[in-house]
C-alpha positions in Angstrom: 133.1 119.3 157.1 133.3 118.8 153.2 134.8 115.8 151.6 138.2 115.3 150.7 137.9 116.9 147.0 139.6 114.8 143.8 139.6 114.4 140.2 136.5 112.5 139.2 137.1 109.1 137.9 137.1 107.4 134.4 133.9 106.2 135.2 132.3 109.6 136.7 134.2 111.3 133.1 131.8 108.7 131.3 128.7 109.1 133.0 128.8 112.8 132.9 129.5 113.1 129.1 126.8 110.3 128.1 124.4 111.8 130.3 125.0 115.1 129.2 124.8 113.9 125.2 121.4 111.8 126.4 119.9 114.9 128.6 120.7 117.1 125.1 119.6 114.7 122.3 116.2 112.9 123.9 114.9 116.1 125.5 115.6 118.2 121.9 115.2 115.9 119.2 112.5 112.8 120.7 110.5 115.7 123.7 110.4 119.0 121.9 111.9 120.6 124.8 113.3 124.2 124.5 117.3 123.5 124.0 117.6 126.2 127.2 115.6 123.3 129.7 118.1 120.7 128.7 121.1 122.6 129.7 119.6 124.1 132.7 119.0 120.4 134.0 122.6 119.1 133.1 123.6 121.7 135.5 122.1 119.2 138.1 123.3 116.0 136.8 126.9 117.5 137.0 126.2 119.4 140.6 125.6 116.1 141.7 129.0 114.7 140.4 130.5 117.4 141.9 129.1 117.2 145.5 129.9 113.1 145.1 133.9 113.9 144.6 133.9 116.4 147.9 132.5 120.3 146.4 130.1 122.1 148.1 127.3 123.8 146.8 128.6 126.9 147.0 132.2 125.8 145.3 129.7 124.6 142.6 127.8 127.4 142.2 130.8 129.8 142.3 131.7 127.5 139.4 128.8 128.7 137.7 129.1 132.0 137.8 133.0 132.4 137.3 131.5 130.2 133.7 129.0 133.0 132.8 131.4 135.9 134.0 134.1 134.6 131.5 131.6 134.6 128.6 130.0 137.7 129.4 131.4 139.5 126.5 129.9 137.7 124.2 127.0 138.3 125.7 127.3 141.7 125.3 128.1 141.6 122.0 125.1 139.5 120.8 122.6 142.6 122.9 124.7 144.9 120.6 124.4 143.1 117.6 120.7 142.4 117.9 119.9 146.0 117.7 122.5 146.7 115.1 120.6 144.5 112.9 116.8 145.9 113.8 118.0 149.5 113.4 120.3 148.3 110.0 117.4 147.0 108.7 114.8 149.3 109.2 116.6 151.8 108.0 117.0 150.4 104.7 121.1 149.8 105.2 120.5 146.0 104.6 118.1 146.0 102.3 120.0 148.9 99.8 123.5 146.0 100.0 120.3 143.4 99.3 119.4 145.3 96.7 123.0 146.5 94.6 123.9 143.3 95.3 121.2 142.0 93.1 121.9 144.6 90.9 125.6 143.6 90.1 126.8 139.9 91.5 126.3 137.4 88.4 124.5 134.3 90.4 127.0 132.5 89.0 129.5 133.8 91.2 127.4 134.8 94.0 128.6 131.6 96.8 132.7 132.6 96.4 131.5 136.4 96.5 129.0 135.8 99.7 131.9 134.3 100.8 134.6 136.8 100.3 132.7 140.0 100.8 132.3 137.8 104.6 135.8 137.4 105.0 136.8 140.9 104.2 134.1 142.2 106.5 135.5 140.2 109.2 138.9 141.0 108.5 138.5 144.6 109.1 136.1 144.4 111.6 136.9 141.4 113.7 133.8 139.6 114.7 132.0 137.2 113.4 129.2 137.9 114.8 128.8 141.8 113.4 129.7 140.6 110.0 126.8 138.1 109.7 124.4 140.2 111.2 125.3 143.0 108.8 126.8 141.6 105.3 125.8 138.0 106.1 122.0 139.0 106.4 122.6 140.7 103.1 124.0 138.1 101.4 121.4 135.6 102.8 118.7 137.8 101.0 120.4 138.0 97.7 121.6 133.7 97.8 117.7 133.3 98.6 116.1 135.5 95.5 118.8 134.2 93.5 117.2 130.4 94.5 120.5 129.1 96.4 119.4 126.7 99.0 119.4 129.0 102.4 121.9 125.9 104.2 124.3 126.3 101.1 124.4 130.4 101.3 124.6 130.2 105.5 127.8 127.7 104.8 129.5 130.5 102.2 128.5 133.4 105.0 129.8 131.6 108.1 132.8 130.5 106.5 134.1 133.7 105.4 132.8 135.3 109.0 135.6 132.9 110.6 138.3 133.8 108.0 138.0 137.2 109.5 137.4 135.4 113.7 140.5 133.3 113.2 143.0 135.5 111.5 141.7 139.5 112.3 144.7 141.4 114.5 141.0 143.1 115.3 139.0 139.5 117.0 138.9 139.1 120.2 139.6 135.3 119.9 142.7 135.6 118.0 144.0 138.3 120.1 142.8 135.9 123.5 144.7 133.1 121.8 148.1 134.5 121.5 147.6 135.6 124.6 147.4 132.1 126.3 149.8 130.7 124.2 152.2 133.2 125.1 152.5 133.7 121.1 153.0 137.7 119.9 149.9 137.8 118.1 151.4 138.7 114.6 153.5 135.4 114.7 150.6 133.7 115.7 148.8 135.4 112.6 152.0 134.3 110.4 151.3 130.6 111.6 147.9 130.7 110.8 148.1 131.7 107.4 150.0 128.4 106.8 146.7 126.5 106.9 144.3 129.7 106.2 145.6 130.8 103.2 145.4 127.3 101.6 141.7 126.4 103.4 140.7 129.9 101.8 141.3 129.2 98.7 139.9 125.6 97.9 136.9 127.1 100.0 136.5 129.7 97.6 137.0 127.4 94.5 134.7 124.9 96.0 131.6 127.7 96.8 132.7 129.1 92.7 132.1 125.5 91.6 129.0 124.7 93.5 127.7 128.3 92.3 128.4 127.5 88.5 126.4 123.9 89.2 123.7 125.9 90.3 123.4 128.3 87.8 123.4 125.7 85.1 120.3 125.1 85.6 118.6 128.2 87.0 119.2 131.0 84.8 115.4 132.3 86.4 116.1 135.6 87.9 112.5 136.5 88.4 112.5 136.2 92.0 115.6 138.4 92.1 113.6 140.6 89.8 110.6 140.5 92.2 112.6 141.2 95.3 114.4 144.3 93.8 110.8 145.7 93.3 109.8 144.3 96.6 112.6 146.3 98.5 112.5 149.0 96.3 108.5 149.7 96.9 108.7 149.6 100.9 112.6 151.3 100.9 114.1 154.0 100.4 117.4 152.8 98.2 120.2 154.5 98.0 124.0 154.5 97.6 124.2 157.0 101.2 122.4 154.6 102.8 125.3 152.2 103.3 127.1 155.2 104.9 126.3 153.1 108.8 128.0 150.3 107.5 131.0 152.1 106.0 131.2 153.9 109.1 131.3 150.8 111.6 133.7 149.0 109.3 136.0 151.9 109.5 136.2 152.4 113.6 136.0 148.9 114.1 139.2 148.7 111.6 141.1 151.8 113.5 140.4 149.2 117.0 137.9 151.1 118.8 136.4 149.3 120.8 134.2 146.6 119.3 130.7 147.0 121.7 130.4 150.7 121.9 131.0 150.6 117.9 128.5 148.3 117.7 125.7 150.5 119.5 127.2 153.6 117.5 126.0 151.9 114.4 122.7 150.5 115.9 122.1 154.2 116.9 122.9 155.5 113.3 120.6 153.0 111.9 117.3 154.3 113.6 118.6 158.0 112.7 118.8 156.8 108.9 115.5 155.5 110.0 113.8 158.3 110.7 115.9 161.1 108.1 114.8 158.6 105.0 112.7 155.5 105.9 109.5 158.5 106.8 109.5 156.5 110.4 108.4 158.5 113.9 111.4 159.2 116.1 109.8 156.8 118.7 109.2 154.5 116.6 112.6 154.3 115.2 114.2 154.1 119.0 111.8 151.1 120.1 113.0 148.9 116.9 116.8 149.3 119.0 114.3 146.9 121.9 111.5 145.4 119.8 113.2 144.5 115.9 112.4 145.3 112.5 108.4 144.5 111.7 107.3 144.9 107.8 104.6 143.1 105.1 106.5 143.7 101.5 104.3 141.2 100.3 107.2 139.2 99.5 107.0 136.3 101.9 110.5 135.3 102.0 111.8 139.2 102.4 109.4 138.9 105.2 110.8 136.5 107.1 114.3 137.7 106.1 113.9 141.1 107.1 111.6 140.9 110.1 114.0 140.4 112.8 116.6 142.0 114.6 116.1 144.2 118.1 117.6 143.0 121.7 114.4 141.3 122.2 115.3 139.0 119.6 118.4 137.7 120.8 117.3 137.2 124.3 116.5 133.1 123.8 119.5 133.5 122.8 120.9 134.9 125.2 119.7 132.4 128.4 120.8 130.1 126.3 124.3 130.9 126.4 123.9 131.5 129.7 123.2 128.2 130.5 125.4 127.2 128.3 128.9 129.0 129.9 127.2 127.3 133.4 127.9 124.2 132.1 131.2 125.1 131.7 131.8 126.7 134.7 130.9 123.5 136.3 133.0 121.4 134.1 136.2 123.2 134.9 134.8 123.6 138.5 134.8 119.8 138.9 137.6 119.1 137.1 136.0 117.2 134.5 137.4 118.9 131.4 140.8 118.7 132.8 140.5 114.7 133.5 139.6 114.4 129.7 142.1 116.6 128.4 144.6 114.9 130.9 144.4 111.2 129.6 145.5 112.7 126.1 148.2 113.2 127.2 150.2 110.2 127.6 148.9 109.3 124.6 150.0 112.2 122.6 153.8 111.6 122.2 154.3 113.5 118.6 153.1 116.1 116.8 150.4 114.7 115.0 148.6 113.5 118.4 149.6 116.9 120.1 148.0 118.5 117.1 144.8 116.2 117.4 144.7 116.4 121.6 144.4 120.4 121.2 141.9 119.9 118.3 139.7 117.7 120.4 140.6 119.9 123.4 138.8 122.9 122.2 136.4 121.0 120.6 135.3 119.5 124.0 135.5 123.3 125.5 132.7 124.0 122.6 130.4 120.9 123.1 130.3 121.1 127.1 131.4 124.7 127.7 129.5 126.3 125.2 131.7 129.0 124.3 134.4 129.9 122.2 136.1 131.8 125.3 136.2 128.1 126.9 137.2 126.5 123.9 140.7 128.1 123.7 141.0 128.4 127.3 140.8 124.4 127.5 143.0 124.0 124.1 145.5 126.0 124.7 145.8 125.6 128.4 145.0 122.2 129.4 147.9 120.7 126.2 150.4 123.5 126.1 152.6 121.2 128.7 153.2 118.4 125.6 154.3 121.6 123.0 156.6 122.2 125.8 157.9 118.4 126.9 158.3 117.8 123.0 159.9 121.3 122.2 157.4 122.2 119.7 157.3 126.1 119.3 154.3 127.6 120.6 152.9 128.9 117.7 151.9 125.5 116.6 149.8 125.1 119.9 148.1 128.6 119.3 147.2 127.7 115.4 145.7 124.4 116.9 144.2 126.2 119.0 142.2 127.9 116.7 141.2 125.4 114.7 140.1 123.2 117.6 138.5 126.2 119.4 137.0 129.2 117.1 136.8 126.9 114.1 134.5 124.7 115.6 132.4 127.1 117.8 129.5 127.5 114.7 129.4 123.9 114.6 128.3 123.1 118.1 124.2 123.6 118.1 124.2 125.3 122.0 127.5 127.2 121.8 127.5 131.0 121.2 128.3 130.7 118.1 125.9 128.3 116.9 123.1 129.4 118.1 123.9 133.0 116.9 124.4 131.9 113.5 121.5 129.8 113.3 119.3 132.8 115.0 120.8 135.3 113.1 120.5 133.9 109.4 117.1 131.6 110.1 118.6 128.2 109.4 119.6 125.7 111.8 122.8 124.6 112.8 122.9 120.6 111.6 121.5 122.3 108.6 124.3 124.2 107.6 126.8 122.4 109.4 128.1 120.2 106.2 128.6 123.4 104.1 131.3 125.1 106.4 133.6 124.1 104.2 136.4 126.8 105.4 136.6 125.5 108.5 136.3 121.9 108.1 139.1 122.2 105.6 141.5 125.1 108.0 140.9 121.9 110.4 142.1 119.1 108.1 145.0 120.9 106.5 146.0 121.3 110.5 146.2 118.2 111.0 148.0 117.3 108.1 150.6 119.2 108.6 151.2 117.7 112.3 151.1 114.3 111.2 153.3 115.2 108.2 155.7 117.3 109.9 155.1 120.0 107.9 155.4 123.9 108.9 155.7 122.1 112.3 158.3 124.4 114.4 161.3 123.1 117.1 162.6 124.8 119.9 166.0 123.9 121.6 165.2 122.8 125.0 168.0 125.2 126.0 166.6 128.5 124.0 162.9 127.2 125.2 162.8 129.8 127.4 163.9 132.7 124.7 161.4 135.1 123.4 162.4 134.5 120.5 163.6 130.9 119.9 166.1 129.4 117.8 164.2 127.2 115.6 165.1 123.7 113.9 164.2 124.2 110.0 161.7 121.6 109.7 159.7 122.5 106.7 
């Protein structure tokens, strides 16, 4: 009854990827539509490719929901987080690290140290997402009464998140990456820190250098002064009450399981809450739902600090829903796979193999909306040219990542993005030029395949080996 199905043509590729950029960028940017609409009606445009090239509804729609099942997690995760930061912030854990962190980072210093306190968080704790909600937040208060652009101090915060996303034993992403790749995920760790180490680094010296320009020229710490007063009239400050934090931080570093931990700490939050914030018990409980709701006077600590709960995230949430449909259909249809396919006769060297995965995960970002379809479509969709060329696979898993999680924050509708923008209440183009980490991780990548540097060889005879004999090549 249904069509013969095939591969959509060049020419169905084209239309679906212009419409889809036209549908996104006229409806946002010239109508004013909610971002949410837009997706929800290139779900349409591509159902309609789909039932052109022999699908039936149903296919499609299974399409769709196998999409949304595979990004569930992160779905998950941003409910969990949400009330994490309500709760955290309510009961004055945020605002006490807003407050010592006044107290004892020189502004000078303050970009390279929002930066590393980021990427130490997300080192021990995994996700990205936790550690801006928690120390990201924090550090977003103390860049904004210290008078660093808000776009400048989200760039510092995002970029050390990712350290953590891209090389943590502990993320989900890293661990999921290995994983397809067929890597053991300590070698794929060791890769990584080939371009990471270096990318963290000039990252750091760059967010040092851009601090000390700042600071030149704005020695005024009255605002600093006036929000230490501000949080230290409507909170109770003290060093105990950074004991939820120290407490997440410490099961999500012994690997228990990242969601649950999450809730733990959002629970501790409305406890510290009620034991030393003076709130109700009830009242405490419904910020977990509703999010944090003050008047400190302080206008900008307002619009900081009020924020946070499940209800807050749930834009966010259809959003991403929409989003992994998208996706779903996408890989349904075959239309990532006839994109990622005409790289690859093109791709005859490591530089090009390097660049296909790149643009691979890249494409699983901008049309999947997910980093969970990012590194599916990297790493799956190019591992066959690693193989044909006898590149080790740990060079396809580090690509991976930089094509796939690196660029996730970067993409305005993808998980990432839009929790980052939601989160720390600046917009994704807006930070987007100062995620200097990744833009550099990603360059240094690229480098390195074109240069032939720490590029890795397999025999074609050992190819199959766990362990295989390498060709020194750097």
């Amino acid at each position: 009854m249904n069509a013969e199905k095939r591969l959509p043509t060049l020419g169905e590729v084209i239309f679906v990827l212009v419409s889809f950029i036209v549908i996104m960028f006229f409806s946002v940017v010239q109508l004013g539509i909610p971002i949410q609409l837009a997706l929800l009606a290139t779900w349409f445009m591509i159902i309609l490719v789909g039932l052109k090239i022999g699908y039936s509804y149903k296919e499609l729609q299974d399409g769709i929901l196998k999409g949304i099942y595979d990004g569930l997690e992160a779905v998950l995760i941003l409910i969990s987080v949400g009330a994490l930061i309500g709760t955290w912030i309510s009961g004055g854990i945020v605002p006490s690290i807003i407050y010592y962190g006044l107290s004892i980072i020189d502004p000078s210093i303050f970009l390279m140290a929002a930066f590393i306190i980021c990427a130490i968080t997300s080192l021990a704790t995994g996700t990205s997402f936790g550690s801006a909600g928690t120390a990201g937040i924090a550090m977003m208060g103390i860049g904004a009464s210290f008078g660093f652009p808000v776009a400048l101090v989200a760039g510092a915060v995002i970029s050390g998140c990712y350290v953590g996303d891209k090389l943590s034993p502990l993320s989900d992403t890293t661990v999921m990456t290995a994983s397809l790749s067929k890597v053991n995920v300590i070698r794929h760790i060791k890769s990584m820190l080939y371009v990471s180490a270096p990318a963290f680094v000039i990252a750091a010296l760059l967010f040092l250098g851009m601090g000390l320009f700042f600071n030149s020229g704005n020695g005024d710490l009255s605002q600093a002064e006036a929000t230490m007063s501000a949080l230290n009239d409507y909170f109770n400050i003290s060093w105990y009450m950074v004991v939820p934090a120290v407490v997440v931080i410490i099961l999500l570093a012994l690997k228990m399981p990242s969601i649950p931990v999450i809730l733990f700490g959002a629970l501790l939050g409305s406890v510290w809450g009620f034991l030393f914030q003076n709130m109700s018990i009830l009242k405490s409980i419904n910020i977990l739902y509703s999010g944090n709701d003050i008047e400190s006077g302080v206008d900008f600590i307002d619009n900081l600090l009020n924020r946070g709960g499940i209800e807050f995230m749930l834009s966010v949430i259809v959003l991403i829903l929409f989003a992994l449909g998208v996706g779903g259909l996408m890989e349904k249809t075959g239309i990532l796979r006839a994109i990622c396919n005409s790289m690859l006769s093109w791709a005859d060297n490591a530089g090009k193999t390097t660049l296909s995965t790149i643009l691979s995960g890249f494409f699983g970002n901008f049309f999947g909306g997910a980093a969970y379809v990012s590194v599916i479509t990297a790493s799956k969709i190019t591992e066959e040219n690693y193989d044909r060329l006898n590149i080790d696979r740990r060079v396809l898993s580090r690509s991976t990542e930089a094509g796939g999680t690196l660029t996730t924050p970067m993409v305005p509708w993808s998980d990432g993005g839009v929790f980052m923008a939601t989160t720390l209440g600046v917009s994704t183009l807006t930070y987007l030029p100062f995620l200097w980490f990744n833009f550099l991780a990603i360059i240094i990548t690229l480098i390195y395949g074109f240069t032939n540097k720490f590029i890795w060889y397999t025999k074609p005879e050992k190819h199959s080996d766990d362990e295989p004999k390498e060709i020194a090549n750097s």
